[in-house]
C-alpha positions as CSV (number, residue, x, y, z in Angstrom):
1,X,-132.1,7.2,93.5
2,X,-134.8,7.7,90.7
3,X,-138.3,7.5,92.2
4,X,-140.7,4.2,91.5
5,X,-143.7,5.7,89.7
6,X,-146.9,4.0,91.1
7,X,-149.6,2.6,89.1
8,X,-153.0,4.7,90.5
9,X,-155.3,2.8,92.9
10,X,-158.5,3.3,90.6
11,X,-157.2,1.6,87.8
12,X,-156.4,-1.2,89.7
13,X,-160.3,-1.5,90.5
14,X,-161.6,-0.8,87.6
15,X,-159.1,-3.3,85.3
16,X,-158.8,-6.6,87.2
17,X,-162.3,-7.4,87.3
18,X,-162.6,-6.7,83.7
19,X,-159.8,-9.3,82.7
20,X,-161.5,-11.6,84.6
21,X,-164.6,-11.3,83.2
22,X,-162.9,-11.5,79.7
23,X,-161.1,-14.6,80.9
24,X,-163.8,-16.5,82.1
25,X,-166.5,-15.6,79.0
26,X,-164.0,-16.2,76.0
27,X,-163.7,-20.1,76.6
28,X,-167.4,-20.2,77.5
29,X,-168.1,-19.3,74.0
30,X,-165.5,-21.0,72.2
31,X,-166.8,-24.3,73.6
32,X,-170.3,-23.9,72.9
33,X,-169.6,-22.6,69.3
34,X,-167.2,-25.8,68.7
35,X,-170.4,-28.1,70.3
36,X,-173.2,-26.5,67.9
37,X,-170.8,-26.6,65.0
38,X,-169.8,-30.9,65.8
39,X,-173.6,-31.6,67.2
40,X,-175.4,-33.3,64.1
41,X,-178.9,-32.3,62.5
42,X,-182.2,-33.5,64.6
43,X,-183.7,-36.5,62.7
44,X,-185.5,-39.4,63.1
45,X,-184.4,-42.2,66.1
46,X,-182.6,-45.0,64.5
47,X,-183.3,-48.2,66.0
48,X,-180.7,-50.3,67.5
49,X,-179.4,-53.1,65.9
50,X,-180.9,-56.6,66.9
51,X,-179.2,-58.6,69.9
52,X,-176.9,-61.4,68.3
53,X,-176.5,-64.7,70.0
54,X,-172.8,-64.8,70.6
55,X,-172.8,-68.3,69.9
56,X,-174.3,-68.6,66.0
57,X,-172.2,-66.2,63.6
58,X,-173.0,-63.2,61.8
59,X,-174.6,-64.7,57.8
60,X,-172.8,-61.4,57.0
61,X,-169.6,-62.8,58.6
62,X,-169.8,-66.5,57.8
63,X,-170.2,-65.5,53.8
64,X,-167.2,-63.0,54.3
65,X,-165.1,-66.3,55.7
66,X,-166.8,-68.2,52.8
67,X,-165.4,-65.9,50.2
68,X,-162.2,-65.2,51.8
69,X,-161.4,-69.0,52.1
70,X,-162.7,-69.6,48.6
71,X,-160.1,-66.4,47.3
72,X,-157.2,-68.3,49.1
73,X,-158.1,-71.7,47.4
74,X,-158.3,-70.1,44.4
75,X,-154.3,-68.1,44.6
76,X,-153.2,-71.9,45.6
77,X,-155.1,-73.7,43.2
78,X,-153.7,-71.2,40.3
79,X,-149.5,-72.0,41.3
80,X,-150.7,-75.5,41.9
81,X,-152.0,-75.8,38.3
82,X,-149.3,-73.8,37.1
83,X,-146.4,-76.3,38.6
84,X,-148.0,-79.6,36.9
85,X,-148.4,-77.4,33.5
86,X,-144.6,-76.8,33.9
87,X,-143.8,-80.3,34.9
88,X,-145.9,-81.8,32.1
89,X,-144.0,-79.5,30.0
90,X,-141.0,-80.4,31.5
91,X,-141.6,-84.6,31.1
92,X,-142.6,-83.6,27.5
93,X,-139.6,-81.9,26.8
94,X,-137.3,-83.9,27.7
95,X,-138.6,-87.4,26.0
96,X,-138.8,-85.2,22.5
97,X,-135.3,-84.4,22.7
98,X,-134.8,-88.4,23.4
99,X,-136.8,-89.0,21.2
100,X,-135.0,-86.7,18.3
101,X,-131.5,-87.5,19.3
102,X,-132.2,-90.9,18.8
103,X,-133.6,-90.6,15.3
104,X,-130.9,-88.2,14.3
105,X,-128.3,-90.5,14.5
106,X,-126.6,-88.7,17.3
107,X,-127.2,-91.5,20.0
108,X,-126.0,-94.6,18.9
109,X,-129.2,-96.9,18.9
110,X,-127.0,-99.9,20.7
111,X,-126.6,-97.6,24.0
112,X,-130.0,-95.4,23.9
113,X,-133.2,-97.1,22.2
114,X,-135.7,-95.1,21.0
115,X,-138.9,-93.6,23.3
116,X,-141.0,-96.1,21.3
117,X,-138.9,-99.4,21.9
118,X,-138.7,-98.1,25.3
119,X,-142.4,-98.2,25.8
120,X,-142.8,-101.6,23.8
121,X,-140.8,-103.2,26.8
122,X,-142.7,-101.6,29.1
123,X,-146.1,-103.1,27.8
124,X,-144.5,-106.7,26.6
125,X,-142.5,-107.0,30.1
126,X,-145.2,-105.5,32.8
127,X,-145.4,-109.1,34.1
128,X,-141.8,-109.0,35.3
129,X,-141.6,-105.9,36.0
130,X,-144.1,-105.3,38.6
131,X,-142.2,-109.0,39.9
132,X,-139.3,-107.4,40.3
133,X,-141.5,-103.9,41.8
134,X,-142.8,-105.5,44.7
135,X,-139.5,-106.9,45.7
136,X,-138.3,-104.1,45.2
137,X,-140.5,-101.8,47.1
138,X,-141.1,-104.5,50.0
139,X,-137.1,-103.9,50.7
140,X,-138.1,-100.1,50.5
141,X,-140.8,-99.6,52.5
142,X,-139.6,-101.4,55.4
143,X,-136.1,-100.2,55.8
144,X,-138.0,-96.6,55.0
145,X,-140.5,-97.3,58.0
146,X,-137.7,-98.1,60.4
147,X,-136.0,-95.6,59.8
148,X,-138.5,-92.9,60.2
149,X,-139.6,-94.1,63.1
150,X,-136.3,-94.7,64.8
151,X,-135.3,-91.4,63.3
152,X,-138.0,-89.5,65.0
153,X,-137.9,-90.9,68.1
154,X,-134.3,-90.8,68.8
155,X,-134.1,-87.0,67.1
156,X,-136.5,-85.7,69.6
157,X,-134.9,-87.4,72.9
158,X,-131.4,-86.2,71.8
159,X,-132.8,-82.9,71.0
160,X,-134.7,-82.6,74.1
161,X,-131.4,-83.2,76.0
162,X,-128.0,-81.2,75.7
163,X,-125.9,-84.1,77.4
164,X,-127.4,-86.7,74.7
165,X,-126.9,-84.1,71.9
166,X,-123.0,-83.9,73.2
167,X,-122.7,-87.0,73.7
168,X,-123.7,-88.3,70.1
169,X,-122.4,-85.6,68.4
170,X,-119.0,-87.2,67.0
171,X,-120.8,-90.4,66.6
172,X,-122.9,-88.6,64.4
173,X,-120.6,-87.1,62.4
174,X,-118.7,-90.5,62.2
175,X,-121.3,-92.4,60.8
176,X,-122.9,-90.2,58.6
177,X,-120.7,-89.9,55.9
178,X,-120.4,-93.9,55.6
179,X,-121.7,-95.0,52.2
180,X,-124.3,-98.0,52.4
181,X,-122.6,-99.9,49.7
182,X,-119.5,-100.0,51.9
183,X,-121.5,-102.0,54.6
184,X,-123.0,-105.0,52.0
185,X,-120.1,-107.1,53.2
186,X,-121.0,-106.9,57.0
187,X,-125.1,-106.9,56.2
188,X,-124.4,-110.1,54.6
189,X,-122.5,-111.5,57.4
190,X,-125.3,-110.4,59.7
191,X,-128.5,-111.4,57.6
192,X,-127.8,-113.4,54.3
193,X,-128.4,-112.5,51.3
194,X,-132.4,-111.1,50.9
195,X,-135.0,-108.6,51.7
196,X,-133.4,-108.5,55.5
197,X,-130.0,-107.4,54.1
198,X,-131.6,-104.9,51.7
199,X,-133.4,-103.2,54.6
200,X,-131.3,-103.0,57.1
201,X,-128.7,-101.4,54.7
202,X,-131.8,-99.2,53.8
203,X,-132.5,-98.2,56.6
204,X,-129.0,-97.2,57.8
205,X,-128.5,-95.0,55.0
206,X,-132.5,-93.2,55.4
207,X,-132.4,-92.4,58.8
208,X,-129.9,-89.9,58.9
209,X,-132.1,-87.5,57.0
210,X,-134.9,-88.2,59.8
211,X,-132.6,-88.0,62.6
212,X,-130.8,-84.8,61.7
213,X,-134.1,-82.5,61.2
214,X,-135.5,-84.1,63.8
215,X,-133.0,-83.0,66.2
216,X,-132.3,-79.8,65.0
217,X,-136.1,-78.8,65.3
218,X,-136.1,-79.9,68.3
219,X,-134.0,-77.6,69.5
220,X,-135.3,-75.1,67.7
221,X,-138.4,-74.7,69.0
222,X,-139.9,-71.7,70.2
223,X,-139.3,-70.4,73.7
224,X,-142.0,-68.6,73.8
225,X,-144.0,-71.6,72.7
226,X,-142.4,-73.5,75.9
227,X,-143.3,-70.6,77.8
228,X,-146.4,-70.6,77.0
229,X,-147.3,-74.5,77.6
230,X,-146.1,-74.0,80.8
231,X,-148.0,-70.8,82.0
232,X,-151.2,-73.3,80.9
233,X,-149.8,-75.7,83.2
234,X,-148.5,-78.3,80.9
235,X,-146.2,-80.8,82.8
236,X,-143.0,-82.3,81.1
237,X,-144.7,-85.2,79.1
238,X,-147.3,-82.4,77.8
239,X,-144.7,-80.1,76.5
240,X,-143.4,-82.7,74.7
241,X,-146.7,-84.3,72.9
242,X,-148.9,-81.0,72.7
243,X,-145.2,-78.2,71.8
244,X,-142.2,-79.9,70.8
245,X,-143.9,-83.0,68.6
246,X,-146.5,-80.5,66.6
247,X,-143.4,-77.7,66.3
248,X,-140.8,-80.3,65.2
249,X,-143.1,-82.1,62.7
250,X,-143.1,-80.1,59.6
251,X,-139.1,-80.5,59.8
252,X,-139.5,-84.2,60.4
253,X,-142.3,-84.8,57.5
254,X,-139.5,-82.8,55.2
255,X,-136.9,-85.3,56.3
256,X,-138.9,-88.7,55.3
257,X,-139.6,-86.7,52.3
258,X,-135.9,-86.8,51.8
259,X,-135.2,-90.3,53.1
260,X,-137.3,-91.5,50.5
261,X,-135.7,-90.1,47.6
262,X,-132.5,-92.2,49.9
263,X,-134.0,-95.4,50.3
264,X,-135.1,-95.8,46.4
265,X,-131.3,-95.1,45.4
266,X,-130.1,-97.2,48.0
267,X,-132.5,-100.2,46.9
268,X,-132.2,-100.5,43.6
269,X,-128.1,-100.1,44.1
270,X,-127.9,-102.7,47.1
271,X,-130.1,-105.2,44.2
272,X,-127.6,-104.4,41.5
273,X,-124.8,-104.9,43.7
274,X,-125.2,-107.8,45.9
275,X,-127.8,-109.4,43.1
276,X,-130.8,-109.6,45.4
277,X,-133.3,-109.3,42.6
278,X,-135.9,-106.6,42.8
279,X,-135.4,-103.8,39.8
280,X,-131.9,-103.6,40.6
281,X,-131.6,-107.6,39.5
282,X,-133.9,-107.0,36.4
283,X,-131.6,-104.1,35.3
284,X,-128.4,-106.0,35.6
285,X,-129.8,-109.5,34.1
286,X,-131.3,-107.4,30.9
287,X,-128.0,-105.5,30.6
288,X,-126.0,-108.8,31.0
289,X,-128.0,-110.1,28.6
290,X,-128.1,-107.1,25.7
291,X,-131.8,-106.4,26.3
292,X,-131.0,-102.8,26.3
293,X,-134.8,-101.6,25.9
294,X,-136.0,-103.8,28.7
295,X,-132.8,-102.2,31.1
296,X,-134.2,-98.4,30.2
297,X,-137.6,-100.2,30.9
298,X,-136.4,-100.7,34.0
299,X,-134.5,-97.8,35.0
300,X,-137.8,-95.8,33.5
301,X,-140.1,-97.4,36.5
302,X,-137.7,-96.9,39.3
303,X,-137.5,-93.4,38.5
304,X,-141.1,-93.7,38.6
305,X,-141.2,-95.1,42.1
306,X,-139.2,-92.9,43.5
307,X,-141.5,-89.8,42.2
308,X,-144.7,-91.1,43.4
309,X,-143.2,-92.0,47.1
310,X,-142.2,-88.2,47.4
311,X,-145.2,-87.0,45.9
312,X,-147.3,-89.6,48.1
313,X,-145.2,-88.6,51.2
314,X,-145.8,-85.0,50.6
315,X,-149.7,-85.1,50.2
316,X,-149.9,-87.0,53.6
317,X,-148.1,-84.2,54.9
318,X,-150.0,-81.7,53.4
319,X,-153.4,-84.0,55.2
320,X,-151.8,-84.2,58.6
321,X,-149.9,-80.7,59.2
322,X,-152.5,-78.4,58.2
323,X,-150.5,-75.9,60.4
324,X,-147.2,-75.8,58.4
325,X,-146.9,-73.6,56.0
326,X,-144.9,-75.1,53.7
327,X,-147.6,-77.8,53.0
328,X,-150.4,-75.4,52.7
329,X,-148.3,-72.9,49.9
330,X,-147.7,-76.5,48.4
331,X,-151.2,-77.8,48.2
């Protein structure tokens, strides 16, 4: 066998205490090089800011949320502006090309009067017009209101429930579909001929839009929002008023928004129809009798209605859901 060479006994004393003196000195000095090169100059003591009461904001702070809310009003206010430029534009438009079809010759004047006669009835017949617009929008805004209401509150209790939700379900989808002109024969066996019949008949036809988005949002709230309420302790009845109602809302105020556009068809149809008066009645009595300015005159100012219910029904939603953001990018 070859023969182990051994490693002599002096070296062994002299080396190991060296390495460990090498060992222990190196990181010594590393670290106090690294802390004279990161400590900073000597200079003079700065003072320490002033105590703030936790209470009153920072000025620096409030003016930063001053200009910050000022710069958001300001990116809304510029789309805003922008929309109505376009509408206006739009409006404009399309009464100069009425306006130059009719003097071309290429509507017949006997079926489409001109812009101008169109707005001579409008000034020599506001009298019976605005007769014929309060009927009209009496009949409106009460099937409307019923139907938002009972839209609302029936949405969220059958969304709040899976055995209601099945159990409406194909009545649902039954009476949905069902036109409200098909029903003026059994609203006039039930109420007559008058505002009554018009309402109800409105009101059947509106609520469906209510209903629908009321009860899908319903289900569609958060879980993490339910959660929530009830790691704060919120009973049943709180979830409801304080989670469900405020999550659910935006969908709803979207739905009136579309019931309205509904209820103003439905109206003025029922009135031409069933001759109930209202602008439906002054439409068909001025076509019946060959007043064809004062039936465009007509037609002009339910159109009219039915923009200023959606835009009225959108700026109250804008006011009362300052959460949803869908009325703020709209504001």
């Amino acid at each position: 066998m070859p023969r182990r060479r051994s490693f002599p006994f002096y070296r062994v004393l002299l080396l190991n205490p060296l390495i460990a003196i090498i060992r222990i000195t190196l990181p010594v000095t590393s670290i106090q090089e690294k802390q004279r090169v990161k400590a900073p100059a000597p200079g003079p003591a700065r003072p320490d800011p002033p105590a703030l009461d936790p209470v009153t904001p920072h000025p620096a702070a409030v003016g930063a949320r001053a200009a910050l809310a000022g710069e958001a009003a300001q990116v809304r206010a510029g789309p805003a502006r922008l929309r109505r430029a376009k509408a206006a534009a739009g409006v404009a438009g399309a009464l100069g090309l009425w306006a130059l079809l009719t003097q071309t010759g290429l509507l017949g004047r006997s079926e489409f009067p001109s812009v101008q006669a169109v707005a001579a009835a409008l000034g020599g017949s506001a009298g019976p017009l605005l007769a014929s617009l309060g009927t009209t929008l009496e009949s409106l805004l009460i099937g409307l209101g019923i139907a938002s209401a009972a839209g609302a509150v029936l949405g969220v209790a059958v969304g709040t429930s899976l055995w209601a939700d099945a159990a409406t379900d194909v009545i649902v989808r039954m009476a949905r579909p069902l036109p409200s002109l098909a029903l003026i024969p059994i609203a006039i066996l039930l109420a007559g001929l008058g505002t009554t019949m018009t309402s109800g008949l409105v009101a059947f036809a509106a609520f469906w839009p209510v209903f629908i988005n009321a009860r899908y949002a319903t289900r569609q709230v958060e879980p993490q929002l339910l959660d929530t309420g009830r790691a704060l302790g919120f009973g049943p009845r709180e979830l409801l008023w304080r989670v469900v109602v405020p999550s659910a809302a935006p969908a709803i105020a979207t739905g009136v928004r579309v019931a309205a556009g509904i209820a103003t068809v439905v109206t003025i149809s029922v009135e031409l129809v069933a001759g109930t008066g209202g602008l439906g009645g002054y439409v068909m009595h001025a076509q019946e009798g060959g007043a064809t300015a004062l039936m465009y005159a007509g037609i002009v100012v339910g159109g009219m209605l039915g923009w200023l219910l959606s835009a009225g029904i959108g700026a109250l939603a804008r006011k009362a859901l300052p959460w949803d953001p869908a009325a703020r990018a709209a504001a």
